[in-house]
C-alpha positions as semicolon CSV with decimal commas, in nm:
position;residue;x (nm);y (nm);z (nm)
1;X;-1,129;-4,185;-4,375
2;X;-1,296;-4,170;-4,041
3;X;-0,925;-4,276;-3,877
4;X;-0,755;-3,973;-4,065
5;X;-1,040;-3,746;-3,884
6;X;-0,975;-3,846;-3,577
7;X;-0,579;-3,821;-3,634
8;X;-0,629;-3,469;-3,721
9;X;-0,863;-3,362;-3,455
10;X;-0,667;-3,525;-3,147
11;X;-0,382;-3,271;-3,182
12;X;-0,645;-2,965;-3,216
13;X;-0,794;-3,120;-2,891
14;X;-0,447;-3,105;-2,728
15;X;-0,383;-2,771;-2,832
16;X;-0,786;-2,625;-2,716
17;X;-0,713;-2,829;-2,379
18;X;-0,361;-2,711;-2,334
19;X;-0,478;-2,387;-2,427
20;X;-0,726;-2,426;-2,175
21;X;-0,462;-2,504;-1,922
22;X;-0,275;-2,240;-1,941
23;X;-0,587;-1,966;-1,974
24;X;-0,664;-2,108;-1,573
25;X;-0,296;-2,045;-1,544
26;X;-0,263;-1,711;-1,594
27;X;-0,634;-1,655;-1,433
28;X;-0,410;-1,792;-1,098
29;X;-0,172;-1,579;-1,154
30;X;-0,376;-1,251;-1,188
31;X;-0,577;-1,350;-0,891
32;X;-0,285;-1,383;-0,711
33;X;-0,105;-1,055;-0,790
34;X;-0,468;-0,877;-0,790
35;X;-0,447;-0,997;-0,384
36;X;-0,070;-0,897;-0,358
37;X;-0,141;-0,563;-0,532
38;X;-0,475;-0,526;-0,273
39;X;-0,235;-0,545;0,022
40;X;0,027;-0,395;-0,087
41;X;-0,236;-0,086;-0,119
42;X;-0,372;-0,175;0,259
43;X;-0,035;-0,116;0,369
44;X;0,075;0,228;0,212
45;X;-0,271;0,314;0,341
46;X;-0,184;0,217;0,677
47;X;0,187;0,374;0,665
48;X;0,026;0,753;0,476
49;X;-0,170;0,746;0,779
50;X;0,087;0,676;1,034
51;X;0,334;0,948;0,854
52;X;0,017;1,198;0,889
53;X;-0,071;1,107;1,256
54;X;0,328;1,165;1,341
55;X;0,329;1,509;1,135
56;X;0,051;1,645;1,328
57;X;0,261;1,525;1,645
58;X;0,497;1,733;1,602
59;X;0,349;2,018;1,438
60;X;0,210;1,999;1,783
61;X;0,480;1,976;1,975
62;X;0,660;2,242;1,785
63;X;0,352;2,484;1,813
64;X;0,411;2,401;2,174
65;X;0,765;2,467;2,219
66;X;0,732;2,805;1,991
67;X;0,446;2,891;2,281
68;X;0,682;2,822;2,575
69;X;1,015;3,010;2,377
70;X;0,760;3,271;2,349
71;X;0,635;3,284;2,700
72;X;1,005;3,234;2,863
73;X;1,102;3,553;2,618
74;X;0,828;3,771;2,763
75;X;0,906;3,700;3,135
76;X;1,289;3,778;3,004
77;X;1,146;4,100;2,859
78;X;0,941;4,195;3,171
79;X;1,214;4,116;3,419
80;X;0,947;3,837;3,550
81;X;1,111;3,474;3,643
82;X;0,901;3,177;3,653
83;X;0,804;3,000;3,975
84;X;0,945;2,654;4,018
């Protein structure tokens, strides 16, 4: 009797321990795409902020050349030419 007990049980411990196995598995596996997904955040961070630093560039430098295309029309205008 006590033979036929353990003969049952070993397979149940295989199956707990392989279960076991592949529970630290997947745990690996989330970790490591929890870390990918992390970075992958860092760096659309990094690039929204790059994309909004170059949009206020040239907003800039538009707002810049619509003041000089203003300026050059009202010298036009007043018969005025700009010193060089």
């Amino acid at each position: 009797m006590l033979l036929k007990f353990k003969f049952e049980y070993a397979p149940k411990q295989m199956q707990v321990e392989s279960l076991k196995y592949d529970v630290r598995e997947k745990t690996d596996l989330l970790s490591e795409a929890s870390a990918a997904i992390e970075q992958l955040e860092r760096l659309a961070a990094a690039a929204a902020a790059e994309r909004e630093e170059e949009r206020e560039r040239l907003e800039d430098r538009l707002r810049q050349m619509e003041e000089d295309i203003g300026e050059s029309n009202f010298l036009v205008r007043i018969n005025i030419s700009p010193k060089s």
